[in-house]
N, C-alpha and C positions, 0 to 999 in steps of 0.2 A: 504493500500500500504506500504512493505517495504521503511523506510529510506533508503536512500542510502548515506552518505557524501562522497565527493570526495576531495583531495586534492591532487593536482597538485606538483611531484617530479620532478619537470625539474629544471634543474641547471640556465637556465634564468624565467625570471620572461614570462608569457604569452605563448600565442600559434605561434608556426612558421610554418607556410604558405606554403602548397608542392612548391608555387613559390621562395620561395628562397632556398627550398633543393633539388629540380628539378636537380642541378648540382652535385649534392653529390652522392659517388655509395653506394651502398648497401652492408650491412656488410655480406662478405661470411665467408665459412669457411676456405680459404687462409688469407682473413685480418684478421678474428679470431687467427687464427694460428701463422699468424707473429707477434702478438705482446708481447713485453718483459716481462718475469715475472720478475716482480722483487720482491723479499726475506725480511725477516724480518729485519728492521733495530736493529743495536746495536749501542748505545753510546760509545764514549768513556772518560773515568773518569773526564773529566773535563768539560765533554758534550759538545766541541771545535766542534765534528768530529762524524760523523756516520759512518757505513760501514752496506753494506745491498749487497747481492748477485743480478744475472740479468743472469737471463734464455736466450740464442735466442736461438727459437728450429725452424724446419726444416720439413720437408717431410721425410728425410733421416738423422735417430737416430744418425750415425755416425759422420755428421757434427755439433751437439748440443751442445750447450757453456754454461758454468755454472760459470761465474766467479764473484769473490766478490771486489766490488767498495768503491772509499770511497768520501765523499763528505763535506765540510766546512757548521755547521748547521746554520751560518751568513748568508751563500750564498757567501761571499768572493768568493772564489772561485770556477769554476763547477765541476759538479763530475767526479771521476776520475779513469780508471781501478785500481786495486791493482793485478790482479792476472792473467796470460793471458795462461792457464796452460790444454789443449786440455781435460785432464781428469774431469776437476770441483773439485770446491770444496764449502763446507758446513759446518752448526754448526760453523760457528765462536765467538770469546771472546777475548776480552780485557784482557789485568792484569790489575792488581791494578793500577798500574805505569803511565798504559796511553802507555807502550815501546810497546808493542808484541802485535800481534796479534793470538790467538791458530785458528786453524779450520782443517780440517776433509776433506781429496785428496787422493786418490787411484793413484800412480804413480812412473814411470820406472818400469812398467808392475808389479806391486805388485798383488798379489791375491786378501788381504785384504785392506783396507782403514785404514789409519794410521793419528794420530796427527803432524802436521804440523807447524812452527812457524815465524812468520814473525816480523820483525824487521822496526814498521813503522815508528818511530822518522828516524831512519840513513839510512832507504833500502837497498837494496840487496834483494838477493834470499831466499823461504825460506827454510827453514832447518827441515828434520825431526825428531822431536822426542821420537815419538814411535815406538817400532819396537814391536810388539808383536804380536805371529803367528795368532793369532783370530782376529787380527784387534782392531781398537780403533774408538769409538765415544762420541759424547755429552761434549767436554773440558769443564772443571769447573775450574775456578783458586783460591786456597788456599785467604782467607784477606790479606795474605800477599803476597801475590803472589810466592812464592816458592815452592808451588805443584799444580799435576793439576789432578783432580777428574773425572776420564771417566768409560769407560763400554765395556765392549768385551764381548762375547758369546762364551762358553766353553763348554767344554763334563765335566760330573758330577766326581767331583773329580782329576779333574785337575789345580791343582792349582799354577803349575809353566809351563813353556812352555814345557823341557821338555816330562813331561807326556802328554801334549797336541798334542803333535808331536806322542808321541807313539798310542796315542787314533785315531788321521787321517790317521797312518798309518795301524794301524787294520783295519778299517772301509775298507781303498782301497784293503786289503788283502782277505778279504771274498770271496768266489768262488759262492755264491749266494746272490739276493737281495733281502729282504722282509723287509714289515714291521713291528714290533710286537707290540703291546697295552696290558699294563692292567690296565689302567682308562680312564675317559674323562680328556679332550679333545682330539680328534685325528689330526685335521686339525683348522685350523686357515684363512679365507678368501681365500687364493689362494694357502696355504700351507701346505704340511702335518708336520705336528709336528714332532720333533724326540728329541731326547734327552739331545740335548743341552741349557744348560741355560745363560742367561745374569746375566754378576758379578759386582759391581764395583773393581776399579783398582784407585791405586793413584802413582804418579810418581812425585820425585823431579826434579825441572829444571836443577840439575848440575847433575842428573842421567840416567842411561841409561836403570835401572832396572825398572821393575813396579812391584806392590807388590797386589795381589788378595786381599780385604778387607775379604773375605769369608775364606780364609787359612787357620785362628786362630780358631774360631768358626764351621766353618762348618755344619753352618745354613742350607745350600742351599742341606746337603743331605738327608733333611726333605723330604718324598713325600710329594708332594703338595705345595714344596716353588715355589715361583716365584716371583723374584726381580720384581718391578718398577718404582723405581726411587731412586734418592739420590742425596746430597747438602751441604754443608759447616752449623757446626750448631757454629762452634767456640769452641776453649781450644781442638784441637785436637780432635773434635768429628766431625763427619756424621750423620746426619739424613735422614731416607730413608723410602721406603714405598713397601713393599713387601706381599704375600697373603703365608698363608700355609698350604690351603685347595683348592687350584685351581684344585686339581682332584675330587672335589667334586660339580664342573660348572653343571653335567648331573643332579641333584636335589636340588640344592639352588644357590643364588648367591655369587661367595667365597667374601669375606672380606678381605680388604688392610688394613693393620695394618703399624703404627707407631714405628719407630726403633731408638733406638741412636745406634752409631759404636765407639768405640775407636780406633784411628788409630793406637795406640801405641803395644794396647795389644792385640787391635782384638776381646775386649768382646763387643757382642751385646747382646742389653736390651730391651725386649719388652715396650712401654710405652702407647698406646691409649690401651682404655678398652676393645679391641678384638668384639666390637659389631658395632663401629664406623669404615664406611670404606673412607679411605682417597685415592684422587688422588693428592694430591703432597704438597706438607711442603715448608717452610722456618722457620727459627728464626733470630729473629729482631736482630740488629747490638747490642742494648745492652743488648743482651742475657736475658732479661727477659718472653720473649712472642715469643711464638710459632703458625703461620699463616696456615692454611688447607683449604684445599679446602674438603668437608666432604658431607657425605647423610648416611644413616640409613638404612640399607637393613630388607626390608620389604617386606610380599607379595604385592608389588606393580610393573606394568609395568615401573614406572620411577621415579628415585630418583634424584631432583633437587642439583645439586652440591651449596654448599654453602658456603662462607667465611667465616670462624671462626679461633677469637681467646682463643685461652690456656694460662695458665702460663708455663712456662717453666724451668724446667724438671717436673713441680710436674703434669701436663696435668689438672690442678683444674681452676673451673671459666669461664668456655666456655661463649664466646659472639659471638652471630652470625650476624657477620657486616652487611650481605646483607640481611637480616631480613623486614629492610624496603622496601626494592625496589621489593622483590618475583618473580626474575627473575634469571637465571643462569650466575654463575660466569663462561669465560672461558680461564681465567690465570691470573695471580697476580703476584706483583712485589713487596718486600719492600725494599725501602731505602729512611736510614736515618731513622729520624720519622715517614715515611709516609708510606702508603700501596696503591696502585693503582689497578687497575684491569679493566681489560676488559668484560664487562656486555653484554647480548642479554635482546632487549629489543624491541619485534613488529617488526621484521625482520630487525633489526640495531642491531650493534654493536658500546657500547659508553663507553667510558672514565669515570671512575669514581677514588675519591679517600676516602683517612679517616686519620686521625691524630691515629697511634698505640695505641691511649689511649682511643680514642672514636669511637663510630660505629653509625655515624652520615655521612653518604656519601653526599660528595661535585662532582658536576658534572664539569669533565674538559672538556670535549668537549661540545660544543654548536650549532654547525653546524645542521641542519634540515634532511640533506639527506647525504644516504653514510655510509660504514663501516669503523672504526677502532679497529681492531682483536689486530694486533701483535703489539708491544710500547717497548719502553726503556726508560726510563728516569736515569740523570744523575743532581745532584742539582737540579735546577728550569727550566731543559733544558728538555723536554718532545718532542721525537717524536714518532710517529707512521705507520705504513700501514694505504694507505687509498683507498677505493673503491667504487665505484656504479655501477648501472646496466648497465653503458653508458662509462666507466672507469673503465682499466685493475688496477692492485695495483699500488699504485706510494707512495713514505717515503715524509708525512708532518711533519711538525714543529708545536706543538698546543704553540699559543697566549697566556697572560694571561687569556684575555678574553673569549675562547674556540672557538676564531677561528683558522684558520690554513692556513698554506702558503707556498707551493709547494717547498724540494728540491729537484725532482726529475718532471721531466717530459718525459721519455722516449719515451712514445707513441700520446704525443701529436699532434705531426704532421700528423700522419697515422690517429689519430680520424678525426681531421679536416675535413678531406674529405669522414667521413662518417656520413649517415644519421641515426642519431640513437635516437631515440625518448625514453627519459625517462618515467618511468612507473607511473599508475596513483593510486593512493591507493583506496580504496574506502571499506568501514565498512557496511556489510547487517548485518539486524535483523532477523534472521535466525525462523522458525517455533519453533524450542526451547527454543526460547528466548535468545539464545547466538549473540553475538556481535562477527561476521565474518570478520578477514582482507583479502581482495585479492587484488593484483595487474593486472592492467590491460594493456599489452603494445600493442602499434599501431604497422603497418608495414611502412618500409622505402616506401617515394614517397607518403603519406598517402593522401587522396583527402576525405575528408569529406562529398562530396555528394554521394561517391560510398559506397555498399554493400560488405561486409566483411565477411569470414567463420570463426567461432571460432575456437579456438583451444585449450582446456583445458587440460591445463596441473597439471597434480598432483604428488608434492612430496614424495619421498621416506622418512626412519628415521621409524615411523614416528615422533620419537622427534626430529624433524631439524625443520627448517622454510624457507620461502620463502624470501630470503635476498636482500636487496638493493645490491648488490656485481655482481661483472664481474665475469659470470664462463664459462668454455670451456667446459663439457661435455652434458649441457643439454643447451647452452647459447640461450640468450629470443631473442635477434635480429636476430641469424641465422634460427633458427625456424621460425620466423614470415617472414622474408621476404620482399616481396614486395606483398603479397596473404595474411596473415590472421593474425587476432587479437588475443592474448592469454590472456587466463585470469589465474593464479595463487592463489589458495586460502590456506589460512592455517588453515584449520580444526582442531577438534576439535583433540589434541594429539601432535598438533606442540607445540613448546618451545618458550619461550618470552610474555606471556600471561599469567606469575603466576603458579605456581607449581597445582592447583587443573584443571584448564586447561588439563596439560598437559597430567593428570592421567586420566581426566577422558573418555579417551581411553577403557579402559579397559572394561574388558566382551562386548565391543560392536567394533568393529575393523574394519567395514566396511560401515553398514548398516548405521550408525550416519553422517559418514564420508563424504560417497556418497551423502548424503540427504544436508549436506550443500554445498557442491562442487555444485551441481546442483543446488541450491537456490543461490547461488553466481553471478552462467550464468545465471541464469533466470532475476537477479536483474540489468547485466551487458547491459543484452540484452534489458529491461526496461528503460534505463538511458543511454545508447550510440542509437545514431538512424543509425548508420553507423556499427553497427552486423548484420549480417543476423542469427537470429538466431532458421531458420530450415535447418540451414544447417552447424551442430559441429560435433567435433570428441574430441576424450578423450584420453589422454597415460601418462605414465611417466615409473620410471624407480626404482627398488628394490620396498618399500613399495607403491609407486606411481602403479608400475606394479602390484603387489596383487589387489591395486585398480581400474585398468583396468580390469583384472579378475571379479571382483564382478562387475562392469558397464554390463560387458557383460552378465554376470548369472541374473543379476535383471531389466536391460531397453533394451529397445531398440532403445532409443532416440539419439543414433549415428551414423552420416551416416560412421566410421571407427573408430577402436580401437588400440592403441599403445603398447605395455608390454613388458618393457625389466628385466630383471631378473627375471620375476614377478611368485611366487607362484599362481598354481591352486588350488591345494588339498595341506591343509593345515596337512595332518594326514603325507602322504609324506614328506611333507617340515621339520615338527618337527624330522620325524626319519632318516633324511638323510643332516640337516644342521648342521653346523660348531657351533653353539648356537642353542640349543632347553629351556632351562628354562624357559628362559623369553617368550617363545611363550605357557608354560603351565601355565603362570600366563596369559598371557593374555585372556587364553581360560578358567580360571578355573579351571585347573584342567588339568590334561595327557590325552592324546587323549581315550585313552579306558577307561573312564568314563564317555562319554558322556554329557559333559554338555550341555546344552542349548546352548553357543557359539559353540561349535563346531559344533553343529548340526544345526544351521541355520545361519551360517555366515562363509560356505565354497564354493567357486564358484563350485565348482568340482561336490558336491552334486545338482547342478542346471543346469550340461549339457544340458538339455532337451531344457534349454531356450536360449544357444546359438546359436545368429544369425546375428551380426554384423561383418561383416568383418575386420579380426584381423591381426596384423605385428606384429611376436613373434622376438625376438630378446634376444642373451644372452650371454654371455660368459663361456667357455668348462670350464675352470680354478676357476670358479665360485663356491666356496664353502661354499659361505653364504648362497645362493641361488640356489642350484644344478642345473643342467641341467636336471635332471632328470624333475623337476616340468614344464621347457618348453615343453619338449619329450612331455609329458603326455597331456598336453593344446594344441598340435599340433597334436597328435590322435586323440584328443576328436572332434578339428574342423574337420580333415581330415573325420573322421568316418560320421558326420555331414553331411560334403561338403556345409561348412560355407569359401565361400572364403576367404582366408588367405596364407599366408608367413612365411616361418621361416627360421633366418638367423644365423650360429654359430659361433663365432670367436674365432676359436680353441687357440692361443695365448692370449683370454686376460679373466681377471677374473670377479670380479662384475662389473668393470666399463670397458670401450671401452678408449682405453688410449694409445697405438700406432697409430701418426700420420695421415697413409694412411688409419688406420679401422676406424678411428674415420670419417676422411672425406667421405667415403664409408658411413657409419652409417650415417649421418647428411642427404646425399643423399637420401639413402633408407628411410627414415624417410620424408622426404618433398615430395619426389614421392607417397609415399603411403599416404599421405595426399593429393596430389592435385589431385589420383588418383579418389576419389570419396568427393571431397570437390570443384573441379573447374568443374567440369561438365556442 
């Protein structure tokens, strides 16, 4: 008999009784919907004060409020609008000073979205300070606080407005529209690519000019540059991270390289060894050490981002902080002495730090359950985002001790009154010998003597994970309901399980996959006596959906199936998605080579055996995942006359993210589950 361990994620201690949640309603997708998101906190310099943004959104896009609050990290006082501005606004930063506040608002009808500045010691309105045709984002403010380091999107060689003006006014001049390629990439998720690129810009605060860092150099008329990212490295330098082989995405993965910028003179310097690909830099306050976030491009399907230190500028002496823990770093902060980062670790996210000099990580959060993603720290003043599966984000304060204590409780009161049962984890020992995490959540009104339909749901990625975290497009208590138990499992490929984990995906992308998913329910169904379990259905959504695909082509152990963006024929998907590389490493090889993956781990090639009743779902805009791969999965039933549905939501792209389609989607989704699940 499979081990099974359970261990109980409920935020009290014990079981609660349908008798005392009898009076509590059940989480739809209205109280999903109403409740606040709230934003990344940011410190400010003396760590006195946070400010973190607060979504309330709407059925009707046009009534939807984005404004950034601020609130006393004591608790002194409660928190407090800062911005009450119908457009929203975002990316907010501190100066140095602790005075201003920079952030990122589109308004009195601007085109573009422009930097903004707010004056939070003395108040008043704020005041705009960039005015640059292409817009302004991501404020960075100078150590000293007298520039401020942002990023606009330009036509290639335009390097003052001016010419930028002339470039949009050609484009509206043309008497014909087409579009022309002569490399990869063409499209981008939801977007076709055109020829405009992201620049940094730097701007003094008693100026009204901004100055293209690319001007001098004109790096960016490299085919294949493609900016992303950059930061203050100190002595009038930028550090940034840019690729200059991105038209070479259709047969390897390009490489992010490491940049110094002189703001003076405008010379850029290559400095990582062009083999090391970086997602994003810092250098330490006293300019000795240089912080990356790093991986190695390899023919592998996933390269674990890693923390590493350099010396800096000589890039000599690499230490890889997070070495110990072999999990993914995803973002980092240094100040002062210290380095922070936010780690995935078993579908959490936790607080860790390290002394700049050693790579000996110290764990700051200590809490059991719940995620902390986004953080700011300021002295010994550390807060964060905080979430679980039962709890929207809300900004804690971590303790010495790593616990943490609520300044924000936005949605508190609307939980109250619902019945939301936290999830239960539980570890099979899988026929390969792998040690399986899945999540098991009840439905609201839960009665212990009653029979339950499964509902297995399987993640997209597939290097993501199944997260302790509140999410609105696939969320575990709208789904479940008050009808069926979902189980969640993170297969072999998910992240937070050590980098060889996550690879070893590869050459096997279904067949592995589906065999512990099913040994998950089997173990679920084993150890809860309140599953019914002949009577499951199986879906999810991107690589989840692939996954629905292959359930259908190899069991028939579903009494219904779910797929939303989800690839059939994988030979399709390669030649008609927005990324193909990484789908030839996973198959070995380019589809007309026939490997062995491709040739037995394509649903498509398995039509014959579909026969469980499928709800296709996808979005028109969708160019990770084409439409085309649903069309095709929606003939194959049709041709069949394997009952099924197919639903298109011509507005939205990979994901279902307009309001009324989202709650439409949630609908169709729990009807065609109770369609052949409550019988």
């Amino acid at each position: 008999m499979h081990k099974l361990t359970v261990t109980l994620l409920c935020l009290v201690v014990g079981y609660v009784s349908p008798v005392f949640t009898q009076d509590k309603k059940v989480m739809t997708h209205e109280e999903m919907w109403a409740m606040k998101r709230v934003g990344a906190p940011a410190l400010s310099p003396d760590g006195k004060f946070v400010v973190f943004s607060v979504g309330e959104v709407t059925y009707n896009d046009k009534e939807n409020v984005n404004d950034i609050w601020i609130a006393a990290t004591d608790k002194s006082t409660p928190p407090r609008r800062l911005t009450a501005n119908k457009a929203g606004e975002s990316a907010y930063a501190w100066s140095p000073d602790g005075k201003h506040l920079a952030f990122v608002a589109k308004r009195d009808g601007e085109e573009e979205s422009q930097i903004y500045l707010l004056n939070v010691k003395e108040g008043g309105e704020a005041h705009k300070f960039t005015s640059v045709l292409s817009g302004a984002s991501g404020p960075k403010w100078s150590p000293d606080g007298k520039t401020i380091l942002f990023s606009s999107t330009v036509y290639p060689g335009c390097y003052v407005d001016s010419l930028q003006k002339k470039a949009v006014e050609s484009k509206k001049n043309l008497k014909y529209k087409a579009r022309v390629y002569e490399s990869f990439p063409i499209r981008n998720w939801d977007k076709w690519l055109d020829e405009k690129q992201v620049h940094p810009f730097v701007q003094h605060i008693d100026s009204t000019q901004a100055n293209n860092l690319f001007a001098v150099s004109k790096i960016s008329d490299t085919p294949g540059f493609k900016f992303a990212g950059a930061d203050w490295a100190g002595n009038g330098d930028i550090v940034l991270t840019a690729t200059s082989d991105d038209n070479t995405a259709a047969f390897q993965y390009p490489t992010t390289h490491l940049y110094t910028l002189n703001i003076a003179s405008g010379a850029i310097k290559m400095v990582s060894d062009g083999k090391t690909d970086f997602s994003g830099a810092a250098v330490s306050k006293d300019g000795k050490y240089v912080f990356g976030l790093i991986s190695i491009n390899d023919y592998s399907i996933y390269q674990m981002s890693k923390l590493t230190r350099y010396d800096w500028p000589t890039m000599k002496n690499a230490v890889d902080f997070s070495a110990s823990l072999d999990r993914p770093v995803n973002n980092f902060k240094i100040v002062d002495n210290m380095v922070y980062a936010s780690v995935e670790d078993k579908g959490r996210d936790l607080l860790y730090k390290w002394s700049i000099l050693s790579s000996k990580p110290d764990r700051v959060t200590k809490g059991e359950t719940g995620c902390y993603s986004q953080f700011s720290v300021a002295g010994n003043t550390v807060v964060s985002s905080y979430e679980t599966t039962v709890q929207p984000v809300e900004v804690v304060k971590i303790n010495t001790d790593g616990s943490h204590e609520f300044i924000t409780s936005f949605n508190q009161e609307r939980l109250s009154k619902l019945d939301l049962k936290a999830p239960e984890t539980f570890w099979t020992k899988t026929s390969r010998g792998k040690n399986i995490r899945s999540m098991l959540v009840r439905p609201a009104n839960f009665d212990p003597g009653k029979k339950y339909p499964l509902f297995v749901l399987m993640h997209g990625g597939p290097a993501i994970s199944y997260k302790e975290s509140f999410g609105y497009r696939w969320n575990y208590h709208v789904l479940a309901g008050t009808e069926y138990v979902l189980v969640l499992t993170d297969y072999t490929g998910s992240t937070g399980y050590g980098e060889k984990f996550t690879k070893d995906i590869q050459y096997d992308p279904f067949k592995g996959p589906a065999e512990e998913i099913g040994e998950a329910a089997a173990d679920a169904v084993k150890r809860f006596s309140f599953i019914d379990g002949s009577n499951q259905a199986a879906g999810g959504a991107s690589y989840g959906g692939h996954l629905a695909n292959w359930m259908q082509a190899s069991t028939t152990h579903y009494k219904c199936l779910i797929s939303h963006a989800g690839a059939v024929n994988f030979v399709s998907q390669w030649g008609t998605s927005d990324y193909i590389y990484g789908r030839e490493v996973m198959n070995g090889g380019a589809p007309w080579t026939k490997t062995k993956t491709w040739q037995e781990q394509n649903p498509y090639l398995y039509a014959a055996n579909f026969k469980t009743p499928m709800l296709l779902t996808v979005g028109e805009l969708d160019y990770r995942v084409p439409i085309n791969n649903t069309i095709e999965n929606w003939h194959i039933h049709q041709r069949l006359k394997v009952p099924s549905k197919l639903i298109v939501f011509p507005e939205e792209n990979h994901w279902i993210l307009k309001a009324e389609n989202s709650k439409f989607h949630y609908k169709e989704i729990r009807e065609w589950l109770g369609k052949y699940l409550m019988k």
